[in-house]
VMD Tcl script that builds the backbone (N, CA, C; Angstrom):
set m [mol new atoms 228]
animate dup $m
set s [atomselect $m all]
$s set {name element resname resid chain x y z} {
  {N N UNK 1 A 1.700 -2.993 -7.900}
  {CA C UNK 1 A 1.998 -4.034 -6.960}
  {C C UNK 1 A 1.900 -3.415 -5.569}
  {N N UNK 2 A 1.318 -4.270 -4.550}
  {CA C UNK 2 A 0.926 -3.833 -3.338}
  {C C UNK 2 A 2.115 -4.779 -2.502}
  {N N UNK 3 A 2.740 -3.739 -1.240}
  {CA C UNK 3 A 3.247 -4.381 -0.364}
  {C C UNK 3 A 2.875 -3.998 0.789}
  {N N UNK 4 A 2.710 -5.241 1.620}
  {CA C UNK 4 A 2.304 -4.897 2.876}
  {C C UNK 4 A 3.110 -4.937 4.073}
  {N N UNK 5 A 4.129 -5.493 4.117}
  {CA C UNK 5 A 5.096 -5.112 5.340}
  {C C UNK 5 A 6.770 -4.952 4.081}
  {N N UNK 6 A 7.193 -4.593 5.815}
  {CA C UNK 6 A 8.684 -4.347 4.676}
  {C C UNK 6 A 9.393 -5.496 4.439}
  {N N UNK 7 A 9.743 -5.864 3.166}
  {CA C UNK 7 A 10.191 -6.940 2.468}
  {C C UNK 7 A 11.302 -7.076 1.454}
  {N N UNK 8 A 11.952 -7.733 1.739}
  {CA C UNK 8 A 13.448 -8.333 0.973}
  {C C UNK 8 A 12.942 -8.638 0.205}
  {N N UNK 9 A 12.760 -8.177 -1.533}
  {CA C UNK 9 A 11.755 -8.700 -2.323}
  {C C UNK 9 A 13.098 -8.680 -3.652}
  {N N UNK 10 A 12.464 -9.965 -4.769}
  {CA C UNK 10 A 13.288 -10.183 -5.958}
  {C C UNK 10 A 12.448 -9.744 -6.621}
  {N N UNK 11 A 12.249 -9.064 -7.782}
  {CA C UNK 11 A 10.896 -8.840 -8.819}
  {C C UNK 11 A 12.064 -9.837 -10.136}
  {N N UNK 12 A 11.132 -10.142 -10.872}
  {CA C UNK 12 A 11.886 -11.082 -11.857}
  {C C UNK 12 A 11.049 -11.192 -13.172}
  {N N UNK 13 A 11.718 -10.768 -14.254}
  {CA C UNK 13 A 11.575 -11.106 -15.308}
  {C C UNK 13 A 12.120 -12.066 -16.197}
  {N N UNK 14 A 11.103 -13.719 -16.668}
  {CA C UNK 14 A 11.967 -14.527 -17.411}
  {C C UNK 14 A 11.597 -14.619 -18.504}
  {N N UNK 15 A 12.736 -14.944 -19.802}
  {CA C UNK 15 A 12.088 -15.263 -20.873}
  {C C UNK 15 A 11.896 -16.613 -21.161}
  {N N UNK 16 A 11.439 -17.147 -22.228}
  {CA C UNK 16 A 11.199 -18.616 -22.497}
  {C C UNK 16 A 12.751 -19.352 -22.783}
  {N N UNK 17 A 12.751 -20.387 -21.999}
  {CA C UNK 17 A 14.493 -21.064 -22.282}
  {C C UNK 17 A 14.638 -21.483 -24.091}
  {N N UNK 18 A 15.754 -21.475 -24.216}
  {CA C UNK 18 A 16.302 -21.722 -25.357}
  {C C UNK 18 A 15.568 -22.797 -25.751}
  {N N UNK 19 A 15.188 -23.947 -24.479}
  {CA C UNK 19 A 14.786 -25.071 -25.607}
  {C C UNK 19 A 13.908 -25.499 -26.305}
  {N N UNK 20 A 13.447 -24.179 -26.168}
  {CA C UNK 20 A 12.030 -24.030 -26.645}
  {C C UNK 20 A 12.197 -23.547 -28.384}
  {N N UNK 21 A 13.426 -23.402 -28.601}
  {CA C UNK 21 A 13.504 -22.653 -29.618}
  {C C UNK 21 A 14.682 -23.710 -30.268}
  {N N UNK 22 A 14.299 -23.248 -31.954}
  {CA C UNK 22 A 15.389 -23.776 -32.888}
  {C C UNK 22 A 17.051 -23.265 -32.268}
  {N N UNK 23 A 18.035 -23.835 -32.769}
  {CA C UNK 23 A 19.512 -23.479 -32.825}
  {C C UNK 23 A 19.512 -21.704 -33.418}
  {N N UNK 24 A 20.186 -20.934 -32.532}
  {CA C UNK 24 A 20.555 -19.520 -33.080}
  {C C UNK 24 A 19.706 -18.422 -32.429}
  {N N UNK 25 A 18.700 -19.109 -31.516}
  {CA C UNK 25 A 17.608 -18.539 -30.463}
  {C C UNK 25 A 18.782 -17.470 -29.843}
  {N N UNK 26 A 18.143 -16.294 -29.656}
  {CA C UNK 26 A 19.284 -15.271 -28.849}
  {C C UNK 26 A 18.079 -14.496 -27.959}
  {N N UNK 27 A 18.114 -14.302 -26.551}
  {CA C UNK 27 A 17.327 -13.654 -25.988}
  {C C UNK 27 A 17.015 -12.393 -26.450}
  {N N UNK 28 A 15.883 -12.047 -26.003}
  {CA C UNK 28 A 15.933 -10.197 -26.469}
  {C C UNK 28 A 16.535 -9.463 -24.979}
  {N N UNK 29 A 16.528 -8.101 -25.397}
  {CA C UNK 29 A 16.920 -6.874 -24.468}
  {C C UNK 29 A 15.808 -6.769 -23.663}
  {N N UNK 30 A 15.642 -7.114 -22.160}
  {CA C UNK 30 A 14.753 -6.837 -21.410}
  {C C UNK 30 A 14.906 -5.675 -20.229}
  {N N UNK 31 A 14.089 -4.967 -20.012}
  {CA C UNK 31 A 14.214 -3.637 -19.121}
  {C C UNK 31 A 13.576 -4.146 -17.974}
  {N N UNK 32 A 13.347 -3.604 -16.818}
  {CA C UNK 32 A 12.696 -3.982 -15.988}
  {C C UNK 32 A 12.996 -2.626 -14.646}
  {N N UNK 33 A 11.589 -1.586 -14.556}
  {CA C UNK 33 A 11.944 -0.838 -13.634}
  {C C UNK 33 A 11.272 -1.252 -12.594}
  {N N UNK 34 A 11.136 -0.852 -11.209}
  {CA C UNK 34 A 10.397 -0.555 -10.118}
  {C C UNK 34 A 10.380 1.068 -9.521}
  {N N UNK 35 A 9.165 1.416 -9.697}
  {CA C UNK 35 A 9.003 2.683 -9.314}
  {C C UNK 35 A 7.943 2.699 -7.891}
  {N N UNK 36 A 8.276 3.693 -6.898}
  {CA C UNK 36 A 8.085 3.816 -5.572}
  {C C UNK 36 A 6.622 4.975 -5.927}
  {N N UNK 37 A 4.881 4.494 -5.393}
  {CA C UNK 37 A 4.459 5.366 -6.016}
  {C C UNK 37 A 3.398 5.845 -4.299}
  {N N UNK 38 A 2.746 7.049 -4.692}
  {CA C UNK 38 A 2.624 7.417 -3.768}
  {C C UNK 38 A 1.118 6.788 -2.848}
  {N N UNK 39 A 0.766 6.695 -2.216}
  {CA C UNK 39 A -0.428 6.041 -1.435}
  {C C UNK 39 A -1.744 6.578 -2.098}
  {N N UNK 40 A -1.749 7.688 -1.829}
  {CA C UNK 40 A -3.277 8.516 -2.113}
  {C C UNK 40 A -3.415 8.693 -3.383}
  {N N UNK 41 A -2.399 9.700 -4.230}
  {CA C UNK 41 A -2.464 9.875 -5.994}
  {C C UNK 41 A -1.751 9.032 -6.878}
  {N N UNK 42 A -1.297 7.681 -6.634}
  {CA C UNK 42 A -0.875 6.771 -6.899}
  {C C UNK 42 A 0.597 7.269 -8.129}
  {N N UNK 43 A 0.334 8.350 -7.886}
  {CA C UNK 43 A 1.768 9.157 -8.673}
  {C C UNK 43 A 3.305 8.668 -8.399}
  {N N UNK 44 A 4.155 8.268 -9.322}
  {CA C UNK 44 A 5.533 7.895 -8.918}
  {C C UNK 44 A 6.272 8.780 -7.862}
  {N N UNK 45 A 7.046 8.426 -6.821}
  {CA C UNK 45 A 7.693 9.517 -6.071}
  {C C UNK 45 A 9.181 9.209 -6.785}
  {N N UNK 46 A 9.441 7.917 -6.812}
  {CA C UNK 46 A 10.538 8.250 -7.597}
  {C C UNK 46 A 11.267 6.655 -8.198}
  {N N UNK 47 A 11.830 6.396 -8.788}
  {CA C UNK 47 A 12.344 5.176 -9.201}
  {C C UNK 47 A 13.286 4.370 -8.436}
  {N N UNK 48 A 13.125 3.017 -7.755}
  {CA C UNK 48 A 13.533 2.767 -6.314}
  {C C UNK 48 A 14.690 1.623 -7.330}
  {N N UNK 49 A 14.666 1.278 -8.204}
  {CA C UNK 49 A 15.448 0.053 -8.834}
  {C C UNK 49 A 15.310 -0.538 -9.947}
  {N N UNK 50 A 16.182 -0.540 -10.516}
  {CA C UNK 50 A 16.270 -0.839 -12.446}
  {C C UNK 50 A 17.144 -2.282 -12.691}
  {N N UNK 51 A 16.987 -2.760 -13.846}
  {CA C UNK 51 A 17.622 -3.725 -14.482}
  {C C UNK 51 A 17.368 -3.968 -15.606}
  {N N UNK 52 A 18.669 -4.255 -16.540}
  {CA C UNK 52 A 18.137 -4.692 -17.927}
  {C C UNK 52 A 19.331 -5.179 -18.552}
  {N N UNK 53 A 18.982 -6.273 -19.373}
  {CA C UNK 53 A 20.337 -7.549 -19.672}
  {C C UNK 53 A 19.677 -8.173 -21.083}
  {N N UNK 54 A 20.134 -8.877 -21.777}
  {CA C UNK 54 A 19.959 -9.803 -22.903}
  {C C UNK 54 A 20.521 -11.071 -22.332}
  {N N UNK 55 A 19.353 -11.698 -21.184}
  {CA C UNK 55 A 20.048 -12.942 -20.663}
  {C C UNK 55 A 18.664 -13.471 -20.097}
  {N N UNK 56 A 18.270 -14.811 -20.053}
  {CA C UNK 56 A 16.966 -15.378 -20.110}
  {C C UNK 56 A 16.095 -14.214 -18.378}
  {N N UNK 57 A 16.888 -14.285 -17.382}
  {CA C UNK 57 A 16.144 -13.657 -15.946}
  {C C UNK 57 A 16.883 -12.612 -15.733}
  {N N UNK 58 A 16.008 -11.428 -15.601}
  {CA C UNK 58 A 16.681 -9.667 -15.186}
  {C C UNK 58 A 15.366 -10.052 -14.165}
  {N N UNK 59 A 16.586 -9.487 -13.016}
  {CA C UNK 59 A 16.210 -9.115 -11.277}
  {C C UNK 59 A 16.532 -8.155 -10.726}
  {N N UNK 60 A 15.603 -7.698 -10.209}
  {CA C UNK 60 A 15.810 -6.602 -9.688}
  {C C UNK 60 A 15.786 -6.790 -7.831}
  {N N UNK 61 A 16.588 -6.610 -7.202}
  {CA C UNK 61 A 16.964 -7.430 -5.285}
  {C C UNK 61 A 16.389 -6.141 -4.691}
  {N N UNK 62 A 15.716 -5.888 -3.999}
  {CA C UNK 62 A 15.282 -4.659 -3.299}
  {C C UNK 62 A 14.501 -4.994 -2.110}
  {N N UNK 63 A 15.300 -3.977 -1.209}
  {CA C UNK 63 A 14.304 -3.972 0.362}
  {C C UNK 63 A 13.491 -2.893 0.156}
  {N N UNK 64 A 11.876 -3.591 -0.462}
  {CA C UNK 64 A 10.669 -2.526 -0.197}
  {C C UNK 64 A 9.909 -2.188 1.361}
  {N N UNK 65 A 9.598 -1.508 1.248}
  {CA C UNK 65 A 8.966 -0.979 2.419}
  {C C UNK 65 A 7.925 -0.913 2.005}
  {N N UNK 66 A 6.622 -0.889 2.794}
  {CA C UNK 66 A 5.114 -0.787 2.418}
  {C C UNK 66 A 4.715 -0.195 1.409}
  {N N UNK 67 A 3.729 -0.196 0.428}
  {CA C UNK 67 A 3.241 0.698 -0.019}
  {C C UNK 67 A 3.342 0.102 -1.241}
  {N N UNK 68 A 2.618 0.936 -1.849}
  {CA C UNK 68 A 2.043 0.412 -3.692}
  {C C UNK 68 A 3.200 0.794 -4.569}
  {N N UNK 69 A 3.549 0.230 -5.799}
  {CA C UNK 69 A 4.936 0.303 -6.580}
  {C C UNK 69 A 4.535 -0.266 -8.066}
  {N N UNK 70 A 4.841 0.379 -8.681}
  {CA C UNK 70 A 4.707 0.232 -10.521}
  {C C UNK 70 A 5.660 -0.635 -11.282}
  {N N UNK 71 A 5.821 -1.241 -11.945}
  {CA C UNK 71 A 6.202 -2.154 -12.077}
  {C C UNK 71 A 6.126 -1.782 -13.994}
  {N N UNK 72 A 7.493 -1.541 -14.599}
  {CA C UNK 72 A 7.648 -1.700 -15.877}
  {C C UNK 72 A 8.720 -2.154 -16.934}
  {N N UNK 73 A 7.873 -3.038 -17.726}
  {CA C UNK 73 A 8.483 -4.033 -18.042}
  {C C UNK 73 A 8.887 -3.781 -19.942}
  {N N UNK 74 A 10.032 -3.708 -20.369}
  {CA C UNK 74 A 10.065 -3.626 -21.594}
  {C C UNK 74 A 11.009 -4.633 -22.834}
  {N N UNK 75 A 10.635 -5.622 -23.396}
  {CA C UNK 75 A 11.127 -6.761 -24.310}
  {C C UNK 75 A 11.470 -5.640 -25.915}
  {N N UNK 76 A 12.358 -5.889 -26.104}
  {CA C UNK 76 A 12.428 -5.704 -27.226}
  {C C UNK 76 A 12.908 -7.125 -28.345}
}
mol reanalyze $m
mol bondsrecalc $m
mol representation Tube
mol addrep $m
């Protein structure tokens, strides 16, 4: 993910609402990192903000500053 000025940013992961699903539907365990990576070798410098819940939206609230950022996402 590319940012271009510095930004009050939400990153958001949702799952599908319950009503989509029979009675006994239980969300899964969702992870969700943001990693800060570097301009030129696109290498992580370091992990800027995490989240992870068993609840339909995991957010992650972060003031990014410019620059390219990795983005990983894990459902179990």
């Amino acid at each position: 993910m590319r940012v271009y000025e510095k930004s009050h940013a939400f990153v958001s992961l949702t799952q599908s609402d319950n009503r989509f699903f029979q009675k006994g539907h239980h969300y899964s365990l969702a992870r969700l990192i943001v990693g800060e990576l570097d301009n030129k070798t696109k290498e992580i410098l370091y992990y800027s903000g995490s989240a992870f819940d068993i609840e339909r939206d995991v957010v992650v609230e972060k003031l990014l500053e410019p620059g390219y950022y990795s983005l990983y996402v894990e459902v179990d």
